[in-house]
N, CA, C and O atoms as CSV, one atom per row, in Angstrom:
chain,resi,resn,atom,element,x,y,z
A,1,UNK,N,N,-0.045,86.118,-64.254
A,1,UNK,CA,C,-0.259,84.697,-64.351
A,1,UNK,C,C,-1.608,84.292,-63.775
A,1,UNK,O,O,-2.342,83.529,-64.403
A,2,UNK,N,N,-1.965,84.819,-62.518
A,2,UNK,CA,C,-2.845,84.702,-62.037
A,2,UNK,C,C,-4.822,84.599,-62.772
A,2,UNK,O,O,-5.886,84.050,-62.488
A,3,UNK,N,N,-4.334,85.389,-63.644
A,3,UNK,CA,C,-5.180,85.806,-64.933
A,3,UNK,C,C,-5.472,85.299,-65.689
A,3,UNK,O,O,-6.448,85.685,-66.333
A,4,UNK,N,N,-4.635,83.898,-66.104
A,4,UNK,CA,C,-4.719,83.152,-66.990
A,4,UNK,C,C,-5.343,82.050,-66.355
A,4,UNK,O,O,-5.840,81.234,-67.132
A,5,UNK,N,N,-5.457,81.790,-65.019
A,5,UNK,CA,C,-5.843,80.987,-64.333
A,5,UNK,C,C,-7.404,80.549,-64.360
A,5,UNK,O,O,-8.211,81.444,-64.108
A,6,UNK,N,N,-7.792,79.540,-64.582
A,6,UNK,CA,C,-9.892,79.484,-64.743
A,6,UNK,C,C,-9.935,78.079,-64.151
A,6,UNK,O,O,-9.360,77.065,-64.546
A,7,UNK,N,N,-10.744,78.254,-63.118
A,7,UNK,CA,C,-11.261,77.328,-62.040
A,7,UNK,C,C,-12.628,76.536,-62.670
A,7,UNK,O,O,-12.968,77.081,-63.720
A,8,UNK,N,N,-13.344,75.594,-62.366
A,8,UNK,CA,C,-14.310,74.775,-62.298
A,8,UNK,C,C,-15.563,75.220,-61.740
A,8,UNK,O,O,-15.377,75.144,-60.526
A,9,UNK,N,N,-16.499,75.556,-61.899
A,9,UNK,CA,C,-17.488,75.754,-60.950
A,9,UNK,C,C,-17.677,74.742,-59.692
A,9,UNK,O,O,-17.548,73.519,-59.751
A,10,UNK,N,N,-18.009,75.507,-58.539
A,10,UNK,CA,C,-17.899,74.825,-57.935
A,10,UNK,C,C,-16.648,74.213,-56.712
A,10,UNK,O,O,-16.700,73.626,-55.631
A,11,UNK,N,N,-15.567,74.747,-57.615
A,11,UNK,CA,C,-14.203,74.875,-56.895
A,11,UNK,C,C,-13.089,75.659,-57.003
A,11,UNK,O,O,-11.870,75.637,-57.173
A,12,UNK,N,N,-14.526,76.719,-56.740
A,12,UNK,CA,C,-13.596,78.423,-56.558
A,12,UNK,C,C,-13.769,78.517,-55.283
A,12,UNK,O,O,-14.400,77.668,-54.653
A,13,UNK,N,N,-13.206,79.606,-54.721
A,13,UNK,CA,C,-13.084,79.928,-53.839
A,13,UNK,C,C,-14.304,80.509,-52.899
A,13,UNK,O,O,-14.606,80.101,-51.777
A,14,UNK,N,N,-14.649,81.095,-53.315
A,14,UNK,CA,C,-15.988,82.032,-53.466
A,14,UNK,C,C,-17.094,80.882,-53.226
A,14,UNK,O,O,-17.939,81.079,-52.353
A,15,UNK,N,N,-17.119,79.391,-54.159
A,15,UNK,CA,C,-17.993,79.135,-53.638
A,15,UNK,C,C,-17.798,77.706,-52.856
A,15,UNK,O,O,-17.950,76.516,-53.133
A,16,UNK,N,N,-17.410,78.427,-51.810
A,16,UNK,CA,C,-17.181,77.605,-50.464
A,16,UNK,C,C,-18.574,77.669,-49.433
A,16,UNK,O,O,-19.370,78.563,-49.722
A,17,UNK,N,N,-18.806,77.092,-48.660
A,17,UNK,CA,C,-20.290,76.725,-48.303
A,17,UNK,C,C,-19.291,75.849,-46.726
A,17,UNK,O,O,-18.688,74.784,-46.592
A,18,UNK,N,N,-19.638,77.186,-45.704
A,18,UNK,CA,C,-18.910,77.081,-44.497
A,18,UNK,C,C,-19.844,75.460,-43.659
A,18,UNK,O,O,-19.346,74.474,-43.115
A,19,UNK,N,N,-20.835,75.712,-43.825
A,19,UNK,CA,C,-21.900,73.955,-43.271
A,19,UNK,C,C,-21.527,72.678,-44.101
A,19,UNK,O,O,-21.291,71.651,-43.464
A,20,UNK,N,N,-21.457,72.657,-45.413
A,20,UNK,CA,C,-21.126,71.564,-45.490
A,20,UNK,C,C,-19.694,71.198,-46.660
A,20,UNK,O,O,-19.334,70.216,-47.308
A,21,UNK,N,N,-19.227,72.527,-46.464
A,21,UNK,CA,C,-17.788,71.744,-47.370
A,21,UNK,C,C,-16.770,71.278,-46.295
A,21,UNK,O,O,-16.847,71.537,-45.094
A,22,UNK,N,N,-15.870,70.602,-46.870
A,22,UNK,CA,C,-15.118,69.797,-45.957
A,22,UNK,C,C,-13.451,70.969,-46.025
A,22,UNK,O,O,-13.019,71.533,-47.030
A,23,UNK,N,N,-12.861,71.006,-44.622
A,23,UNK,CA,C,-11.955,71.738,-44.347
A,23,UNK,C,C,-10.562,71.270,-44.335
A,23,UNK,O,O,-10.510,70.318,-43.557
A,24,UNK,N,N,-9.754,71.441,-44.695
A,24,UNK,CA,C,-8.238,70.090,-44.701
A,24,UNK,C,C,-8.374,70.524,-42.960
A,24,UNK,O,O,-8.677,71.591,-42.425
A,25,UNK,N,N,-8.075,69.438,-42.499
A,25,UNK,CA,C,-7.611,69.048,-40.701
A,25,UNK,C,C,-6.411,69.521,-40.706
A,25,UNK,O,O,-6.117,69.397,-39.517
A,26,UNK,N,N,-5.261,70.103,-41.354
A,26,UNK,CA,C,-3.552,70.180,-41.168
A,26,UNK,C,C,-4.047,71.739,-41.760
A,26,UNK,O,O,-4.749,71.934,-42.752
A,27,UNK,N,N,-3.418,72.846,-40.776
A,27,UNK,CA,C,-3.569,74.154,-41.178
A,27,UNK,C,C,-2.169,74.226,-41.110
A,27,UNK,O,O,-1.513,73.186,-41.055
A,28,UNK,N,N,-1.470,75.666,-41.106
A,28,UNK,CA,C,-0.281,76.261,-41.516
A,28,UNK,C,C,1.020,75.798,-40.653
A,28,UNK,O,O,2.134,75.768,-41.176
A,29,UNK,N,N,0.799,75.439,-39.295
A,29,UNK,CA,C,0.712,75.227,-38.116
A,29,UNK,C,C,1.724,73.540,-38.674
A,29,UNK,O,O,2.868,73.110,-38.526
A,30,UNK,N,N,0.743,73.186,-39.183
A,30,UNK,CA,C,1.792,71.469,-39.460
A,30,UNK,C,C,2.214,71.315,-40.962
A,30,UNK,O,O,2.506,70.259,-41.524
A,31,UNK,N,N,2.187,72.744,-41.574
A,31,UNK,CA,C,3.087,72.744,-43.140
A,31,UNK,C,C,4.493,73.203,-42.154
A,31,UNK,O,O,5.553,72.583,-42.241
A,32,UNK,N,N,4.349,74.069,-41.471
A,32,UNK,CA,C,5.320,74.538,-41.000
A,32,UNK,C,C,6.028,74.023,-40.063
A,32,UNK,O,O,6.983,74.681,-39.649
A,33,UNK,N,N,5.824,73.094,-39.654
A,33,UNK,CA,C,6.201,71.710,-38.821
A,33,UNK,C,C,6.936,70.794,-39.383
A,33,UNK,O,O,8.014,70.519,-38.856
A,34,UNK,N,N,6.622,70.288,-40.277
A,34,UNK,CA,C,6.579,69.247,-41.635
A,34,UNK,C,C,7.962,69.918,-42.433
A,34,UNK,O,O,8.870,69.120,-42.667
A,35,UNK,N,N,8.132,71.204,-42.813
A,35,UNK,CA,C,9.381,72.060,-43.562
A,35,UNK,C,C,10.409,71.865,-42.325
A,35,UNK,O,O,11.573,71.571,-42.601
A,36,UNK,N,N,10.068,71.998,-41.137
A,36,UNK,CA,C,11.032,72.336,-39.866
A,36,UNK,C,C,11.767,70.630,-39.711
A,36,UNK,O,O,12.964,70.347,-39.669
A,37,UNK,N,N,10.568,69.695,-39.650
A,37,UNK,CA,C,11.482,68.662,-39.625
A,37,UNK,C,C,11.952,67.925,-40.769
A,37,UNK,O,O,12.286,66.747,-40.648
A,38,UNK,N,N,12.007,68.577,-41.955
A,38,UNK,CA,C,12.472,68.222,-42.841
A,38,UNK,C,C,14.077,69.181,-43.365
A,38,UNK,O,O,14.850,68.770,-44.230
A,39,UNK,N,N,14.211,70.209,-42.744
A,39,UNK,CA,C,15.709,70.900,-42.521
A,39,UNK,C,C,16.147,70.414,-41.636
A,39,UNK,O,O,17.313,70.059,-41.808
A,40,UNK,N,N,15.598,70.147,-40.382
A,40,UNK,CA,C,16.183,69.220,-39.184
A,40,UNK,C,C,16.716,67.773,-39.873
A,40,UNK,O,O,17.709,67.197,-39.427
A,41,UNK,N,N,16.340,67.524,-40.423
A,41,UNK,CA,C,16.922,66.061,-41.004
A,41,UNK,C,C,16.483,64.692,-40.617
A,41,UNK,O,O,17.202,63.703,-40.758
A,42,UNK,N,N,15.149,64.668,-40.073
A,42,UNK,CA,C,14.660,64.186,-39.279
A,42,UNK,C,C,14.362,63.035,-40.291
A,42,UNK,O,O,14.702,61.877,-40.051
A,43,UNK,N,N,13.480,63.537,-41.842
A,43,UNK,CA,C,13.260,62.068,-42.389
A,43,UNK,C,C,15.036,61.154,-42.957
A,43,UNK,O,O,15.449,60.032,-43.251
A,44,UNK,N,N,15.443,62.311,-42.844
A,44,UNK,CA,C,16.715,61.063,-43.523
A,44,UNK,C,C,17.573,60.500,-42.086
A,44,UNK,O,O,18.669,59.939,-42.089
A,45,UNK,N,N,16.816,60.798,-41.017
A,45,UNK,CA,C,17.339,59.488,-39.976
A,45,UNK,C,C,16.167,58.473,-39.978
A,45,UNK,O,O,16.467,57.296,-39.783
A,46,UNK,N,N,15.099,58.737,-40.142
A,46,UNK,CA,C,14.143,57.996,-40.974
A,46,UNK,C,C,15.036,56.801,-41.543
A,46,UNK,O,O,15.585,55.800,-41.082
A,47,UNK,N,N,14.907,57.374,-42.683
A,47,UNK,CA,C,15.366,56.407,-43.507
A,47,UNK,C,C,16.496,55.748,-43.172
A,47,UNK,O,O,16.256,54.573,-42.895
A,48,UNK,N,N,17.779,56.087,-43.079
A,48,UNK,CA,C,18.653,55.517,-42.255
A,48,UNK,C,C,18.346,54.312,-41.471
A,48,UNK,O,O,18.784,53.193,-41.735
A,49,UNK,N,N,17.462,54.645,-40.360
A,49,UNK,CA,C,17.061,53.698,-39.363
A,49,UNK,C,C,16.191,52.286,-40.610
A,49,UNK,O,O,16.628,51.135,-40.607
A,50,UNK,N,N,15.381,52.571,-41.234
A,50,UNK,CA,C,14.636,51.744,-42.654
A,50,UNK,C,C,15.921,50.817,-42.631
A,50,UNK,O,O,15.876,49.675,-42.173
A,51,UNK,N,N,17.353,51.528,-43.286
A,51,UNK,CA,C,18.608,50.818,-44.357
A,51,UNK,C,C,18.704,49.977,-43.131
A,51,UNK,O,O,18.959,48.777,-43.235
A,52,UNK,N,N,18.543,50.461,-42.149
A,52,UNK,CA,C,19.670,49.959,-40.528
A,52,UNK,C,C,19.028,48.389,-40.619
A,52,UNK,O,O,19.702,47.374,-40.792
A,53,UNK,N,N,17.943,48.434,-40.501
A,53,UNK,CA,C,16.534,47.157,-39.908
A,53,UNK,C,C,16.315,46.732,-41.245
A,53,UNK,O,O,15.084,46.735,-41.217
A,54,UNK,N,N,16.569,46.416,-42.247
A,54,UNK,CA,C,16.024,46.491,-43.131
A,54,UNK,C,C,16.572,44.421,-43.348
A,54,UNK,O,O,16.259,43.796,-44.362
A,55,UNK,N,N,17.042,44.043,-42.656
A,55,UNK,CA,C,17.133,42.466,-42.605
A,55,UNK,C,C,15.811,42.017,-41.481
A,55,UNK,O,O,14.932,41.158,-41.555
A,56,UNK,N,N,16.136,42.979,-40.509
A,56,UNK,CA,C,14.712,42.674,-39.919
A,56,UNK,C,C,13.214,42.820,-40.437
A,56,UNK,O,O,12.408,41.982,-40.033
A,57,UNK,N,N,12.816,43.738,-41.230
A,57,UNK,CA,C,11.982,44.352,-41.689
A,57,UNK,C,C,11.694,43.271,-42.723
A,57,UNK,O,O,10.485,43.228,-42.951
A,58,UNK,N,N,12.694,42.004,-43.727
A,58,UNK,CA,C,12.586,41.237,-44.434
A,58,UNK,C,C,12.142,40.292,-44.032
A,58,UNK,O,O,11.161,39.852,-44.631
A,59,UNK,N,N,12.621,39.608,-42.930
A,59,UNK,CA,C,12.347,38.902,-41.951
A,59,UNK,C,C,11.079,38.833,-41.557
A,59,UNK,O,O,10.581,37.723,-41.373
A,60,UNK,N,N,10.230,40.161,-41.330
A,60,UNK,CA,C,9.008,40.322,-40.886
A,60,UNK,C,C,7.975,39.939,-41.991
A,60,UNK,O,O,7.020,39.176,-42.133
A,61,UNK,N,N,8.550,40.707,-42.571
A,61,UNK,CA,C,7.709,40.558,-44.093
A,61,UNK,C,C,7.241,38.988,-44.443
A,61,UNK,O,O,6.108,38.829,-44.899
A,62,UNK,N,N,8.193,37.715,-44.209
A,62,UNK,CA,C,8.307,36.549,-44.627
A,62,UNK,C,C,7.497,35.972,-43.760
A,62,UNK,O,O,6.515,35.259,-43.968
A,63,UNK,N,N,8.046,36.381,-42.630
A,63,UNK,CA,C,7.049,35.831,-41.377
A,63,UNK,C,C,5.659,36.190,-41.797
A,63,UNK,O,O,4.932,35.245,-42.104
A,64,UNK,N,N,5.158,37.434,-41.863
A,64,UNK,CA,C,3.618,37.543,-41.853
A,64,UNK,C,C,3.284,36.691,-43.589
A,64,UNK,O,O,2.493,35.748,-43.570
A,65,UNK,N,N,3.764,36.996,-44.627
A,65,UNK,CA,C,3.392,36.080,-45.526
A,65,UNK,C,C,2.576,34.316,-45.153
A,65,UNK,O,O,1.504,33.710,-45.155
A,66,UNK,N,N,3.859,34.198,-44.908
A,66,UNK,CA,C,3.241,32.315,-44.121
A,66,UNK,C,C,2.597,32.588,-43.545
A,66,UNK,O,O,1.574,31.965,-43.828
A,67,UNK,N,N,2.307,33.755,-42.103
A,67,UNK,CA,C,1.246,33.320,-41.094
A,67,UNK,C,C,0.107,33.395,-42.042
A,67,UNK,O,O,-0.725,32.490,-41.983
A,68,UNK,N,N,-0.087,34.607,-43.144
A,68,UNK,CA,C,-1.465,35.033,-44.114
A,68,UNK,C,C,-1.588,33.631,-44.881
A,68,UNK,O,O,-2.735,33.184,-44.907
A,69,UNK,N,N,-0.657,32.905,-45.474
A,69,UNK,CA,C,-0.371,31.674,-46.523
A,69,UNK,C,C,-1.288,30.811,-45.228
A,69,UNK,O,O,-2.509,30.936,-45.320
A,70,UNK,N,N,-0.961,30.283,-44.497
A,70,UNK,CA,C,-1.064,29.237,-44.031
A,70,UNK,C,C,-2.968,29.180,-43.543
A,70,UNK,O,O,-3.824,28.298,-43.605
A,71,UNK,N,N,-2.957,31.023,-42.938
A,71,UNK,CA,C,-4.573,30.858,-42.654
A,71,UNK,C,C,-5.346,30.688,-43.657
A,71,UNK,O,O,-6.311,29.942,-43.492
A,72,UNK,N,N,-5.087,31.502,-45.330
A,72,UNK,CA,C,-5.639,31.133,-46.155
A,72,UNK,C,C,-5.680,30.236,-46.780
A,72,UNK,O,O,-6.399,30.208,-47.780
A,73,UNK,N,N,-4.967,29.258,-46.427
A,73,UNK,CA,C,-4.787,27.995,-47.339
A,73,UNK,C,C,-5.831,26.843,-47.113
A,73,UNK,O,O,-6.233,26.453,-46.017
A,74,UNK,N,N,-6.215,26.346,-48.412
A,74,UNK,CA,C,-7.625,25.588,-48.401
A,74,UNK,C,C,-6.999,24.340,-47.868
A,74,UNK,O,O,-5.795,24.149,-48.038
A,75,UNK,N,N,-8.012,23.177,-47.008
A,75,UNK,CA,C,-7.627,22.275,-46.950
A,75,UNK,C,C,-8.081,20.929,-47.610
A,75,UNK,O,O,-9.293,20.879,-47.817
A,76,UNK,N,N,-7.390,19.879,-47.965
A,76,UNK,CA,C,-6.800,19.005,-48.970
A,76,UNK,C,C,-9.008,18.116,-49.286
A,76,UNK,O,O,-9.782,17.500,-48.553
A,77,UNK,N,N,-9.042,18.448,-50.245
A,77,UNK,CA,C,-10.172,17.535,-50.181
A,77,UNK,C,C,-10.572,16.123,-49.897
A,77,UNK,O,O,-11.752,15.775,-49.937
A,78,UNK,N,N,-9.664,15.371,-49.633
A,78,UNK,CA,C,-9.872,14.071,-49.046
A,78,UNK,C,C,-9.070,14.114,-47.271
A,78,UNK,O,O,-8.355,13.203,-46.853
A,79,UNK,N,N,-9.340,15.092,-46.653
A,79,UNK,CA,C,-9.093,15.022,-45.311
A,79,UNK,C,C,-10.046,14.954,-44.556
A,79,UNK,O,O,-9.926,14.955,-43.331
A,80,UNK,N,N,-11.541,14.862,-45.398
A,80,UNK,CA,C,-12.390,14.890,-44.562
A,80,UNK,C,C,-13.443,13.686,-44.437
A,80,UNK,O,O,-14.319,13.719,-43.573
């Protein structure tokens, strides 16, 4: 399979350029972190906690709307 495979110039492997190509910041170290807390079950208490708050979380939502509505809102042309 591997064989059938044809890359781009430029974004092979080979031509990597250690000064100025850019390196992903997350090495094996936090894939393997990321799989661990994802068998742990960690995002679906995540989410859970989301369903739990999720009147609050509406709540918030409404609130910051108006506070954004109210700062952006033009005022009346004969108030001045």
């Amino acid at each position: 399979m591997i064989g059938f495979v044809e890359f781009n110039g430029g974004h092979r492997y080979a031509d990597f350029i250690p000064g100025t190509d850019k390196v992903a910041e997350y090495g094996i170290a936090a894939l393997i972190a990321g799989s661990l807390a994802a068998k742990a079950g960690v995002f679906k208490l995540l989410l859970g906690a989301l369903l739990a708050l999720k009147k609050l979380i509406v709540v918030a939502a409404v609130g910051v709307a108006a506070f954004l509505r109210k700062l952006f809102r033009r005022a009346p042309a004969d108030a001045s």
